[in-house]
TISE-885150 format. One record per residue: residue in three letters; x, y negated, z negated of N, C-alpha, C in turn. Coordinates in Angstrom, 3 decimals. Example, Ala and Ser with C-alpha at 12.3 -4.5 7.8 and 13.67 -1.06 7.14 Angstrom:
2
tifi/nu/nv/nw/cau/cav/caw/cu/cv/cw
ALA/13.190/5.690/-7.800/12.300/4.500/-7.800/13.200/3.300/-7.800;
SER/12.850/2.250/-7.080/13.670/1.060/-7.140/12.900/-0.030/-7.870;
# end
This chain:
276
tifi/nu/nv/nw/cau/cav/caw/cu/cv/cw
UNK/10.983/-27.026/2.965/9.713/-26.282/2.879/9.995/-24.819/2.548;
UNK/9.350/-24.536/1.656/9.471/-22.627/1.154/8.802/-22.012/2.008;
UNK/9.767/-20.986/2.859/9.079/-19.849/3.300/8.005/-19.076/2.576;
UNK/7.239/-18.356/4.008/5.920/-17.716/3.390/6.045/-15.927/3.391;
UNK/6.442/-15.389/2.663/6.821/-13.920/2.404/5.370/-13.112/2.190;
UNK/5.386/-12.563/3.289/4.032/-11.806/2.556/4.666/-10.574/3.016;
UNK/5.168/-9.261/1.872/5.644/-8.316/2.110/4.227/-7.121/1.732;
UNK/3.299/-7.019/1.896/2.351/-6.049/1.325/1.121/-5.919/2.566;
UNK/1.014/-5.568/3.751/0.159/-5.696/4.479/-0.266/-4.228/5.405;
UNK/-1.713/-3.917/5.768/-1.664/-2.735/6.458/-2.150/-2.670/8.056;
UNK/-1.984/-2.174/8.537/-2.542/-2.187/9.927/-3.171/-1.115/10.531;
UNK/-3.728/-0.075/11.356/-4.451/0.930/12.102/-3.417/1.618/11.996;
UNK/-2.718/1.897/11.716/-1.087/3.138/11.592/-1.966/3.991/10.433;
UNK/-2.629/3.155/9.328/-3.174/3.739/7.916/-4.429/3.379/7.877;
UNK/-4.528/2.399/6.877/-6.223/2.151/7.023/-6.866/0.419/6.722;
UNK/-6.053/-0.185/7.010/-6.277/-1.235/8.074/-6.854/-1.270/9.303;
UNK/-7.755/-2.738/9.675/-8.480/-2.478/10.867/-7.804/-3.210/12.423;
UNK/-6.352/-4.125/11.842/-5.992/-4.739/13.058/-4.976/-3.714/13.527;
UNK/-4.716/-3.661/14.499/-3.189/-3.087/15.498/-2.227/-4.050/14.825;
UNK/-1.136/-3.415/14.901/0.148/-4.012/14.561/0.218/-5.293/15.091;
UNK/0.224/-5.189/16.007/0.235/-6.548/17.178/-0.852/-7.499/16.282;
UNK/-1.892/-7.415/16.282/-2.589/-8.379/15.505/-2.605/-8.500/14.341;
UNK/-2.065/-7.731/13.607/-1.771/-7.943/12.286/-0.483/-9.678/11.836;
UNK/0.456/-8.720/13.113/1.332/-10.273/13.306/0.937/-11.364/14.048;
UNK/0.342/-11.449/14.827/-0.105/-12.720/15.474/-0.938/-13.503/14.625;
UNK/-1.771/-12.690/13.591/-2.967/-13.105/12.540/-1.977/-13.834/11.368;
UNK/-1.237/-13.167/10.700/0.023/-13.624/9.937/0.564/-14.762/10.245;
UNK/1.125/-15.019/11.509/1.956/-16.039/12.166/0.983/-17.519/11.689;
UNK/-0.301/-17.041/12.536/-1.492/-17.900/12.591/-2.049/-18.457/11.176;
UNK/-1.824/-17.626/9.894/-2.177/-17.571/8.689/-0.474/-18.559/7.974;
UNK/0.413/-19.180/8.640/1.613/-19.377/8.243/2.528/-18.553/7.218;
UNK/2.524/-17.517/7.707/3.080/-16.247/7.391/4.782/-16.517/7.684;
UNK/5.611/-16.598/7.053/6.854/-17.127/7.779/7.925/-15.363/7.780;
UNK/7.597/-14.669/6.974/8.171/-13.493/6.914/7.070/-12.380/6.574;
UNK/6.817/-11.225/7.233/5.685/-10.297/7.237/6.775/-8.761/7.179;
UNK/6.543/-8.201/5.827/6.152/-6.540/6.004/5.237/-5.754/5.965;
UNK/5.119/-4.265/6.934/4.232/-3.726/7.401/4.023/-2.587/6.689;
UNK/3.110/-2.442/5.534/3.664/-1.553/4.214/2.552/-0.287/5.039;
UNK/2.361/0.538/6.103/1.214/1.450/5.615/1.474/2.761/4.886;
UNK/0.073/2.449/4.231/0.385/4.092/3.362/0.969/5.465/4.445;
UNK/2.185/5.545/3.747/2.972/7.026/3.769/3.467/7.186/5.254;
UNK/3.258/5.956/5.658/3.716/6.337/7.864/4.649/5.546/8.134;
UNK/4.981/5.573/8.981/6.118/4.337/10.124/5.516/3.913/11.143;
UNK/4.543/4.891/11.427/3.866/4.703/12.804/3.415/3.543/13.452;
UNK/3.257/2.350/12.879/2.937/0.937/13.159/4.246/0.329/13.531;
UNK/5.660/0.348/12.518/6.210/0.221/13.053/6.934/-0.835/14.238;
UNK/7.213/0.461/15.140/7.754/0.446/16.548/7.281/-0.952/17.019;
UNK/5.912/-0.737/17.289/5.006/-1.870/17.904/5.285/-3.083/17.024;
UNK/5.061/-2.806/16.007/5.459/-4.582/15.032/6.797/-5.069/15.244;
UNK/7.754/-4.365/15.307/9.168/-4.767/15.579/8.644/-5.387/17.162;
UNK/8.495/-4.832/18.209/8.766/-5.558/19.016/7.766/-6.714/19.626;
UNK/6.694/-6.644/18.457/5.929/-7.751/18.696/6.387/-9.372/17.467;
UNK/7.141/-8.896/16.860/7.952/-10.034/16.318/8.970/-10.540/16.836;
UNK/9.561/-9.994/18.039/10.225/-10.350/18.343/9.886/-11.153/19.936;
UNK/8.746/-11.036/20.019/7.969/-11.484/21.217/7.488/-12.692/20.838;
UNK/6.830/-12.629/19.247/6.530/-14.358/18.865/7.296/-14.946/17.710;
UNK/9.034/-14.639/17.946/9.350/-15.327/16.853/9.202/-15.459/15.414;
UNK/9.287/-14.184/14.784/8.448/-14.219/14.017/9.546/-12.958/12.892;
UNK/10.034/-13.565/11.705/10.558/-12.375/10.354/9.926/-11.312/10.001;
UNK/10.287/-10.016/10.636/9.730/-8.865/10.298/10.732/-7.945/9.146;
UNK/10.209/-7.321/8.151/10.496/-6.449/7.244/10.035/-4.890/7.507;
UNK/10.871/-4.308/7.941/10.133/-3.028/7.972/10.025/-2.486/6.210;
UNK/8.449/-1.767/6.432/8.294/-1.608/5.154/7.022/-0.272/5.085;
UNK/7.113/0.407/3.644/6.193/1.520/3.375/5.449/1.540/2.070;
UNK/4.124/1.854/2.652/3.787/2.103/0.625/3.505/3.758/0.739;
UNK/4.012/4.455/-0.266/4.283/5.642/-0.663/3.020/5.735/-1.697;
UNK/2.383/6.677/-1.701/1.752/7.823/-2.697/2.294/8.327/-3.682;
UNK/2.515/8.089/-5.250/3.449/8.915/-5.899/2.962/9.657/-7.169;
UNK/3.603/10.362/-8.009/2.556/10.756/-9.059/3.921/10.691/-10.446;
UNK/3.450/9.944/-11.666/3.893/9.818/-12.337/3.304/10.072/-14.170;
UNK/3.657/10.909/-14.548/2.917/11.411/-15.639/1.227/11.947/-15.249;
UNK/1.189/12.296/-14.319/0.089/13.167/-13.618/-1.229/11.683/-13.106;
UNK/-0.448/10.465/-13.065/-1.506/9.475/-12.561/-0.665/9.446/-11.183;
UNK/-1.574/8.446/-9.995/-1.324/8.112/-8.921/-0.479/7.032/-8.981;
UNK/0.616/6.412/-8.581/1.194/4.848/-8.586/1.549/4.498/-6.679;
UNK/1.468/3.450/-6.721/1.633/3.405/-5.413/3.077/2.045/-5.356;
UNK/4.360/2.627/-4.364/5.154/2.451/-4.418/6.058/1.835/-2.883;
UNK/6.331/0.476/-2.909/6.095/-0.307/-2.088/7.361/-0.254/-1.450;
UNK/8.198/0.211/-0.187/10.138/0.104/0.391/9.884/-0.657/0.929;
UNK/11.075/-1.475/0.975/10.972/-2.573/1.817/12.600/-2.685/2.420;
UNK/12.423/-2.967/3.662/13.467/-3.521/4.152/14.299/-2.001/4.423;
UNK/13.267/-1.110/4.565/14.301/0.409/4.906/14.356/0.659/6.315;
UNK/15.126/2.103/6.691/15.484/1.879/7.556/14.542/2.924/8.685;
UNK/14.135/2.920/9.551/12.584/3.352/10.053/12.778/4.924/10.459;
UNK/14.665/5.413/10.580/14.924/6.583/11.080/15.726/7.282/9.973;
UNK/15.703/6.477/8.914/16.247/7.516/7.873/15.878/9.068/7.838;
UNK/16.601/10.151/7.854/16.507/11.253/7.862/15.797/11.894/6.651;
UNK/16.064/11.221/5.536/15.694/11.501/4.412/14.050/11.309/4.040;
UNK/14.012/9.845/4.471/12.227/9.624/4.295/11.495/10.162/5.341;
UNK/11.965/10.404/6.524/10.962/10.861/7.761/10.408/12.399/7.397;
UNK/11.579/12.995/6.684/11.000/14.191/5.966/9.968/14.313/5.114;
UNK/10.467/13.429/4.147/9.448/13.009/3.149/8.336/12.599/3.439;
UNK/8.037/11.528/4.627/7.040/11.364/5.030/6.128/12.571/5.555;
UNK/6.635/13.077/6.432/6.200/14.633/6.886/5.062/15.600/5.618;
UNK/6.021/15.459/4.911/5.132/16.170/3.615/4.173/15.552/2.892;
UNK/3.869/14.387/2.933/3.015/13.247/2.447/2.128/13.469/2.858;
UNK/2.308/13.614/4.813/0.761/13.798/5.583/0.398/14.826/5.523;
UNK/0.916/15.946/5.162/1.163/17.549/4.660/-0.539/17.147/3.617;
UNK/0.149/16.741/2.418/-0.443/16.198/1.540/-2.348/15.953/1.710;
UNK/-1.808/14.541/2.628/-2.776/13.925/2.972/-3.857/14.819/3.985;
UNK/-3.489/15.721/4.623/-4.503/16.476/5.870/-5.368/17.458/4.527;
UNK/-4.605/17.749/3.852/-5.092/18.994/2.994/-6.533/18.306/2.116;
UNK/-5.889/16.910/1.609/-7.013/16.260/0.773/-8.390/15.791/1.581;
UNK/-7.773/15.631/3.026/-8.532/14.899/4.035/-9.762/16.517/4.235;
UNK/-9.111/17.183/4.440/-10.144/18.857/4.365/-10.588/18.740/3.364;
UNK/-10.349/18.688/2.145/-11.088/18.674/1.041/-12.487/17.739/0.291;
UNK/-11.821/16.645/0.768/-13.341/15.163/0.905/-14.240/15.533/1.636;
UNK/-13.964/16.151/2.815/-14.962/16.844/4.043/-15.934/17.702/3.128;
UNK/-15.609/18.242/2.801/-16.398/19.602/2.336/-16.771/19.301/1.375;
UNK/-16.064/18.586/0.458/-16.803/17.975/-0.796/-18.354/17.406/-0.588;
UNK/-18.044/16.364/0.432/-18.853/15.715/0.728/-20.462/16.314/1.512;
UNK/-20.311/17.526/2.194/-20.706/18.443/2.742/-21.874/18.937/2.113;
UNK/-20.850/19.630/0.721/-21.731/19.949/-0.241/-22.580/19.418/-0.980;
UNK/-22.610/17.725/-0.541/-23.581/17.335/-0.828/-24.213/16.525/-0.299;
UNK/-24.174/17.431/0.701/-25.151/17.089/2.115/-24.727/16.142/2.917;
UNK/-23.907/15.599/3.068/-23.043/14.974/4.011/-22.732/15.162/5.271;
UNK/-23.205/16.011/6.589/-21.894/16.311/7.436/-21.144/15.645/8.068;
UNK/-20.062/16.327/8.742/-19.817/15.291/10.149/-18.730/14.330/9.706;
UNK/-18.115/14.624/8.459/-17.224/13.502/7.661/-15.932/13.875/8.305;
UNK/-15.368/15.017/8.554/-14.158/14.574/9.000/-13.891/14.977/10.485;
UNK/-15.311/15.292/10.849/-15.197/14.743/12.333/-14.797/13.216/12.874;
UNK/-15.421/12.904/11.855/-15.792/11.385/12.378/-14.784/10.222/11.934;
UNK/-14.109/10.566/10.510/-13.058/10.051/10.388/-11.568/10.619/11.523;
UNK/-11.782/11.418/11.776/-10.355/12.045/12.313/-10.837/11.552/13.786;
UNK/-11.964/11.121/14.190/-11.946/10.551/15.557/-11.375/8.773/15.124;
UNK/-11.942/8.566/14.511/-11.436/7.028/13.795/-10.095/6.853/14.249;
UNK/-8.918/7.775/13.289/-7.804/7.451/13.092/-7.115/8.392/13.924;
UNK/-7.167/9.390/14.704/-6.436/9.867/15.596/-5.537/10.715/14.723;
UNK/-4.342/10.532/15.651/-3.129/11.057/14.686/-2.106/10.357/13.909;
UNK/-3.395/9.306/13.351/-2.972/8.267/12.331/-3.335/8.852/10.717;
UNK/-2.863/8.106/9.950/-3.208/8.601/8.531/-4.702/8.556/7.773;
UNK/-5.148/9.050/7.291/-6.382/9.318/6.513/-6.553/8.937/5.249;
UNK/-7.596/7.685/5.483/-7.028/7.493/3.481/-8.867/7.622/2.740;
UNK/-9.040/7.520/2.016/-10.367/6.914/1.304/-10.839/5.688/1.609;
UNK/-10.212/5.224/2.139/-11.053/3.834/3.076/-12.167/4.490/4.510;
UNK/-11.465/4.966/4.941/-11.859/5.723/5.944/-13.117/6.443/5.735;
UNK/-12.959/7.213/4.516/-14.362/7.912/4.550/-15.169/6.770/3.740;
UNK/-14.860/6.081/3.071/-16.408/4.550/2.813/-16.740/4.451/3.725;
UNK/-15.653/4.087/5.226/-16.674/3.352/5.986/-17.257/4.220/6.659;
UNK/-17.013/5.599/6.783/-18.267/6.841/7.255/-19.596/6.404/6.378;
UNK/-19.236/6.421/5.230/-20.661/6.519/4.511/-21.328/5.535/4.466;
UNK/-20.694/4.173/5.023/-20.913/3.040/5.134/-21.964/2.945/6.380;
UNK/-21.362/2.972/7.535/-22.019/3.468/8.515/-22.926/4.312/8.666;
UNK/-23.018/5.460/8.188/-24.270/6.255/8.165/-25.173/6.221/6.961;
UNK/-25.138/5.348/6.207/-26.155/4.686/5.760/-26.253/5.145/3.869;
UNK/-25.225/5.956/3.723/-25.460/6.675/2.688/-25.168/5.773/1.444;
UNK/-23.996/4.909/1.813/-23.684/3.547/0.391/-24.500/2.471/1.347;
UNK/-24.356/1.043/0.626/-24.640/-0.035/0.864/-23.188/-0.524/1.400;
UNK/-22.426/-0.192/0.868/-20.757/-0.901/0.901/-19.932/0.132/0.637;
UNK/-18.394/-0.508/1.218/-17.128/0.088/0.549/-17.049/0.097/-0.959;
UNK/-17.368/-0.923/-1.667/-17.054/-0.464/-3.312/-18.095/0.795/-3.608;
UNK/-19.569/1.010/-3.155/-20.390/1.933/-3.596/-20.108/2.898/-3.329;
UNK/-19.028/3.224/-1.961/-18.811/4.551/-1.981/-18.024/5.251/-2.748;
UNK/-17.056/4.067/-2.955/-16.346/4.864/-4.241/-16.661/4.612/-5.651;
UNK/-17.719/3.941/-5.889/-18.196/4.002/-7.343/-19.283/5.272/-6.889;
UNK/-19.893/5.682/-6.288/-20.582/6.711/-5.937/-19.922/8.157/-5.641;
UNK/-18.960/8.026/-4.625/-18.718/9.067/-4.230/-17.022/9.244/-4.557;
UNK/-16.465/8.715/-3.882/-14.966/8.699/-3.967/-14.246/8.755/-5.213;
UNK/-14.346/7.559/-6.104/-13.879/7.234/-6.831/-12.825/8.237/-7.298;
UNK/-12.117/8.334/-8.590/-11.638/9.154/-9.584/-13.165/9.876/-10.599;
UNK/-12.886/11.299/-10.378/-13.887/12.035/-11.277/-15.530/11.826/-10.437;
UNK/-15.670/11.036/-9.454/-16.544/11.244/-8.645/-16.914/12.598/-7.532;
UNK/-17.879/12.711/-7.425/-18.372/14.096/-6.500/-17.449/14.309/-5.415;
UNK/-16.682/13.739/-4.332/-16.003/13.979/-3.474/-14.455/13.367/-3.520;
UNK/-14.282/13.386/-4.920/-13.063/12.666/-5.364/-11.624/13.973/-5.264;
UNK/-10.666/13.813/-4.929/-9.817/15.102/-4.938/-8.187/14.574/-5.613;
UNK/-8.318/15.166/-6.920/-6.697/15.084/-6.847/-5.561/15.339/-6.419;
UNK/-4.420/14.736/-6.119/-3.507/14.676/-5.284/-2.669/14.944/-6.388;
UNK/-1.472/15.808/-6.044/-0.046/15.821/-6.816/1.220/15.221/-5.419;
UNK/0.963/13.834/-5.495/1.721/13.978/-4.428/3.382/13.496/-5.074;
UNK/4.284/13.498/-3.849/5.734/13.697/-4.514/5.723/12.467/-5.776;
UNK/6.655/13.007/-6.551/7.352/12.421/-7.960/7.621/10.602/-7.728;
UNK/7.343/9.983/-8.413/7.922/8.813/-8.281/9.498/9.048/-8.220;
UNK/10.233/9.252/-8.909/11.770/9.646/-8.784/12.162/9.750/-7.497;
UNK/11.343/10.745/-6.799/11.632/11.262/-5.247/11.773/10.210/-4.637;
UNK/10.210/9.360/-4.505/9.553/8.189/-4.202/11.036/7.360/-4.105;
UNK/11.259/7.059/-5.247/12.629/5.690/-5.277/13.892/6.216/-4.261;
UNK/14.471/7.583/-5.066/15.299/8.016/-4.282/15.923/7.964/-2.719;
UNK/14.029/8.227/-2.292/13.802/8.240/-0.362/14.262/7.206/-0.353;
UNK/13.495/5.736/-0.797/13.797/4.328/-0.203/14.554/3.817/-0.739;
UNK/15.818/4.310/-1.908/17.298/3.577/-1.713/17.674/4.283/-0.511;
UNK/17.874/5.827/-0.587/18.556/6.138/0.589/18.137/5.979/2.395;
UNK/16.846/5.219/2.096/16.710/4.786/3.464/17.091/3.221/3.703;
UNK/18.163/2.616/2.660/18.695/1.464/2.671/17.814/0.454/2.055;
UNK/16.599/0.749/1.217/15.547/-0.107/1.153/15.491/-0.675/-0.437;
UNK/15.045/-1.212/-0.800/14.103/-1.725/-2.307/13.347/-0.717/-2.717;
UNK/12.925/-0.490/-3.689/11.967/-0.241/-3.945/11.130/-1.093/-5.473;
UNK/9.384/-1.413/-4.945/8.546/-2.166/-5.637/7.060/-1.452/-5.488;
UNK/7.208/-1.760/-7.323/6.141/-0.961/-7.658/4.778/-2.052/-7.490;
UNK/3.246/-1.376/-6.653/2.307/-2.070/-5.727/1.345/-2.625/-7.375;
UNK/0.830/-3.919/-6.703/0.219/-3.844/-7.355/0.093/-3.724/-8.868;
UNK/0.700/-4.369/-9.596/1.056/-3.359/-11.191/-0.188/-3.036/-12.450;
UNK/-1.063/-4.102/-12.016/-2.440/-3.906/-12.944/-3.615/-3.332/-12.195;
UNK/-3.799/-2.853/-11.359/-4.972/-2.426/-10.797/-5.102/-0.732/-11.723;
UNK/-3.963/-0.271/-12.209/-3.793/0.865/-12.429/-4.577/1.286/-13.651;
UNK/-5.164/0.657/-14.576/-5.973/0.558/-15.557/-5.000/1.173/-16.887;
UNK/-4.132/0.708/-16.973/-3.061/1.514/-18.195/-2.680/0.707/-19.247;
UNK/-2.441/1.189/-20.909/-2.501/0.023/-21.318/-0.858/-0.590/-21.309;
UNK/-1.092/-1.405/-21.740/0.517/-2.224/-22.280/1.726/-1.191/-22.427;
UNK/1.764/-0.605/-23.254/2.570/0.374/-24.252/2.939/1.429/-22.689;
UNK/2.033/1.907/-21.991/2.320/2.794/-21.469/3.098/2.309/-19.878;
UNK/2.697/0.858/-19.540/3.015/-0.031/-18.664/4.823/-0.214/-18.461;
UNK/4.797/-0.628/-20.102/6.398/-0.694/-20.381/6.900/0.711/-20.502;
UNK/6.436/1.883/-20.835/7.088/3.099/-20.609/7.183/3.539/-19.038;
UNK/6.440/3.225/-18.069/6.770/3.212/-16.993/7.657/2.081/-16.286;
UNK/7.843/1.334/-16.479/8.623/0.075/-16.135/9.921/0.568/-16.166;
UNK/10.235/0.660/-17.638/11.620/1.219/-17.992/11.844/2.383/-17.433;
UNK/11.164/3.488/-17.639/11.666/4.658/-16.262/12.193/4.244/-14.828;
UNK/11.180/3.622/-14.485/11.179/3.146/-13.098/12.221/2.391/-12.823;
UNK/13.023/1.594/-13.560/14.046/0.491/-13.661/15.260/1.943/-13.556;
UNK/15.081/2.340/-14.572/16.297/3.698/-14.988/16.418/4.581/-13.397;
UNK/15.448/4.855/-12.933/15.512/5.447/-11.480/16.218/4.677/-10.526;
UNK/16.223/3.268/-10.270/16.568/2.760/-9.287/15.815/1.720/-8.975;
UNK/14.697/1.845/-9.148/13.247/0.754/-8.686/13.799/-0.766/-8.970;
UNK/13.541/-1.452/-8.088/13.943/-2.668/-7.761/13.241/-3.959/-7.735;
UNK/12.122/-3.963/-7.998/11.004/-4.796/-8.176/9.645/-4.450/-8.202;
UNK/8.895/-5.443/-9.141/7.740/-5.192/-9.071/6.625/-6.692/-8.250;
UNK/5.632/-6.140/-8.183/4.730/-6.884/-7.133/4.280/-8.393/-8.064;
UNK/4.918/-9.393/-8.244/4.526/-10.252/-9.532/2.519/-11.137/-9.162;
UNK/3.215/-11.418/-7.369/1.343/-11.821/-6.764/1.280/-11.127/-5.833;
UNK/-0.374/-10.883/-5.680/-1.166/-10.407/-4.875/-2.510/-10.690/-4.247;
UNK/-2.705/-10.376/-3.303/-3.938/-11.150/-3.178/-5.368/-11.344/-3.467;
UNK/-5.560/-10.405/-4.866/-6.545/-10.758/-5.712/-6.416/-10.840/-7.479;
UNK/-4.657/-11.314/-7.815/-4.349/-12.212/-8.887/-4.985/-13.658/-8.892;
UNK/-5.284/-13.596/-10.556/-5.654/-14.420/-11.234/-4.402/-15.164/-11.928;
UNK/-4.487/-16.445/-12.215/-3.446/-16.720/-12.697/-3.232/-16.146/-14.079;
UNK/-4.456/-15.576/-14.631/-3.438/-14.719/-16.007/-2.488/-13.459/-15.546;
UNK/-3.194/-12.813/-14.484/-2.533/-11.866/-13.671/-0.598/-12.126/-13.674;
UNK/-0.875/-12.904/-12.923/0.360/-13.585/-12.135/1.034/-13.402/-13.639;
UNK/0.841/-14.223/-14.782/1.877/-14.827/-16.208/2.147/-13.271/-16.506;
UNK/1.005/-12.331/-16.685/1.242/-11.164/-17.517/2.277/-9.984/-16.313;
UNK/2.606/-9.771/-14.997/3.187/-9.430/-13.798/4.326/-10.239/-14.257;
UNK/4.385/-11.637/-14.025/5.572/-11.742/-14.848/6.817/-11.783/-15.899;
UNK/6.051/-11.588/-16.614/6.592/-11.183/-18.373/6.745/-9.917/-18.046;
UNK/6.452/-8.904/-17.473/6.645/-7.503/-17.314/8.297/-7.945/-16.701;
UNK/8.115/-8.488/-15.122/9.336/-8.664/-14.700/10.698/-9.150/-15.043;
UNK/10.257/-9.934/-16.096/11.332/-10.354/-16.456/11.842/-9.531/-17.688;
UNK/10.887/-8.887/-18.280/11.236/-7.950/-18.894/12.289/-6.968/-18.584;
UNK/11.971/-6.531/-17.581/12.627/-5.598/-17.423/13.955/-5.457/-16.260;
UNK/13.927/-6.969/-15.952/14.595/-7.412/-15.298/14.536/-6.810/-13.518;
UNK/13.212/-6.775/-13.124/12.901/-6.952/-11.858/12.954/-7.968/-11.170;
UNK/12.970/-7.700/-9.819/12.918/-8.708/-8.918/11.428/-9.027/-8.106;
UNK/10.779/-10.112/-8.491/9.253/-10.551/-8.078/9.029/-10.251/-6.536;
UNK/8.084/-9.952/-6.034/7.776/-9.240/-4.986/6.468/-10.524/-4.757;
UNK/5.937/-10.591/-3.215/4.660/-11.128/-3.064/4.057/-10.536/-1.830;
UNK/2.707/-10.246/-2.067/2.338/-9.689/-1.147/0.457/-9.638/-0.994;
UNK/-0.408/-9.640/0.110/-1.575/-10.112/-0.038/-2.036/-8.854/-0.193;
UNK/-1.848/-7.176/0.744/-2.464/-6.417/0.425/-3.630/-6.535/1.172;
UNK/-3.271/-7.141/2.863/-4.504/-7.524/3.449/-4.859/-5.861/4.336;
UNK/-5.963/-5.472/4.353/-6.478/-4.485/4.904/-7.429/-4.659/6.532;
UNK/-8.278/-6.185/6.128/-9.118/-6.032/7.143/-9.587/-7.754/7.421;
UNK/-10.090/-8.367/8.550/-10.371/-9.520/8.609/-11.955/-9.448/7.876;
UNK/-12.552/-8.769/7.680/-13.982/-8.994/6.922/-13.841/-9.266/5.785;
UNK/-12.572/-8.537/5.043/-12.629/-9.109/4.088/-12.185/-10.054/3.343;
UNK/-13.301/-11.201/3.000/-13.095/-12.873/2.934/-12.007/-12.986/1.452;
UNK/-12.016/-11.961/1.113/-11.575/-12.618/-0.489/-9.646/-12.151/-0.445;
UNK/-9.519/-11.536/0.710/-7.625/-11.150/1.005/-7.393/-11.772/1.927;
UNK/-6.490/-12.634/2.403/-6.317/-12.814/3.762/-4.889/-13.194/3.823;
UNK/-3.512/-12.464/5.208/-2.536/-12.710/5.318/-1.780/-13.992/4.252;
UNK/-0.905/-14.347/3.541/-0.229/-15.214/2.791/-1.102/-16.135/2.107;
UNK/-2.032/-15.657/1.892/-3.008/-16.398/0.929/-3.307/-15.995/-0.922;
UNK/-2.011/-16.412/-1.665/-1.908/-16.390/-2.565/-0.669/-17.112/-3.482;
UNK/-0.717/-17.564/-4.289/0.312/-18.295/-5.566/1.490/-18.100/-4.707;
UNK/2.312/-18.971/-5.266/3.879/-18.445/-5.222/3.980/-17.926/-6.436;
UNK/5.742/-17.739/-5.906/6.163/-16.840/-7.039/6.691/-18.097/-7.830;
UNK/6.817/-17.397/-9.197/7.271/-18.120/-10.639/8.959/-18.718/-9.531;
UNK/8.882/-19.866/-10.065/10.391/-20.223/-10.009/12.073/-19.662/-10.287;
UNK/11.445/-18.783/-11.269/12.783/-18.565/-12.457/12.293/-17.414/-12.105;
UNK/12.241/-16.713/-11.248/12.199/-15.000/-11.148/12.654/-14.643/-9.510;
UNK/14.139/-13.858/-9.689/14.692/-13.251/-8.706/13.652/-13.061/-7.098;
UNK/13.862/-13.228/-6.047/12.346/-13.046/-5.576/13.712/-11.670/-4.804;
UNK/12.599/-10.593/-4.307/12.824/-9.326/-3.795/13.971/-9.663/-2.572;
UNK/13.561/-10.581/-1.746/13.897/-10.658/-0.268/15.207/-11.084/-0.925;
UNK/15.963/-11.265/-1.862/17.728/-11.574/-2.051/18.091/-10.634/-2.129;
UNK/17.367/-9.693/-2.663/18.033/-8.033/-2.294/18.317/-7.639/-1.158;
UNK/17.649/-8.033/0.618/17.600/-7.498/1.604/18.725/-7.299/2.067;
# end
């Protein structure tokens, strides 16, 4: 029987709605046979997931998705299997949330200005001295009545080039790879089509990214199509990556992601976890 790898998952550390702890028990329950804990730009989940895998038996990957900026777009950049006290990324991380508090002030006031208040009161009671993402403020606006939903807030408000939208220069992809070889890890690029880029420019990032160090890309996810999946793969093998799988689960409401619920990987493509 083939193990069930789901390396792409978030929990309340970022902006996910389960605790670590239930993130894995939900996984286990979902026949999850190996789980990493990717949250954006933290460790902070972590601690607790390690020792709750080891309470139910259960293959844990410590893992991160990074913020990065590459030819002045956002890419989001997946370590896996690093090491949780590396000196090198804990820094790096440091400056990320650096990053992230500054943008998190900035959505506030954006939003403010147009008539909004109370936004990063109310998110920063949410998440504590956890991370802040744009999920967070949907479900403010969600809650106070201003969208219908999470997609409206960011086709409304959030989005890119939207009214409370803020660009980020956050660290270099280069950096990005750098941190998570030297924190002993992989590195896999998230997601590879959500990014809206065409072909031509896909393979000019690929090949950089390969030339840096980068170690795989994400071939399924948990809202690939099977053309998805063929065209993720022809990239990979292109460029001679190693296939990654991962659901990218955020929250139990939402019906259409859920823990190890997606394709396998292609047969004939390296899978990530032989790197570990």
């Amino acid at each position: 029987m083939t193990s069930k790898y789901d390396l792409h998952s978030h929990s309340t550390a970022s902006d996910g709605d389960l605790k670590p702890t239930e993130l894995l028990v939900r996984a286990k329950a979902q026949g999850v046979d190996t789980l990493a804990l990717t949250d954006h730009d933290t460790l902070g989940g972590i601690e607790e997931a390690l020792a709750t895998a080891k309470l139910i038996d259960m293959d844990f990957i410590t893992g991160i998705e990074l913020s990065t900026t590459w030819r002045n777009r956002c890419f989001h950049l997946v370590g896996l299997n690093i090491d949780p006290n590396s000196a090198i990324l804990l820094e790096g991380i440091a400056e990320q949330q650096r990053l992230r508090m500054v943008r998190t002030e900035t959505m506030a006031l954006k939003l403010e200005k147009k008539g909004i208040k109370g936004a990063y009161e109310a998110v920063k009671k949410v998440t504590g001295d956890g991370m802040v993402t744009r999920s967070h403020f949907a479900s403010f606006l969600v809650k106070e009545g201003h969208v219908t939903d999470m997609q409206a807030a960011f086709n409304r408000y959030l989005g890119d080039g939207k009214p409370a939208f803020v660009s980020t220069n956050w660290i270099s992809l280069i950096e990005a790879v750098h941190w998570i070889k030297e924190a002993g890890g992989v590195a896999v690029l998230a997601h590879p089509l959500r990014y809206r880029i065409t072909a031509s420019w896909m393979r000019r990032l690929l090949a950089e990214f390969k030339e840096m160090g980068g170690a795989g890309l994400e071939v399924v996810t948990g809202r690939d199509s099977k053309e998805d999946i063929i065209t993720s793969y022809n990239y990979a093998k292109k460029f001679e990556l190693a296939g990654s799988t991962g659901s990218d689960f955020h929250s139990p409401h939402n019906k259409w992601v859920e823990l190890g619920r997606y394709s396998d990987l292609p047969d004939d493509i390296k899978p990530i976890w032989e790197l570990f």
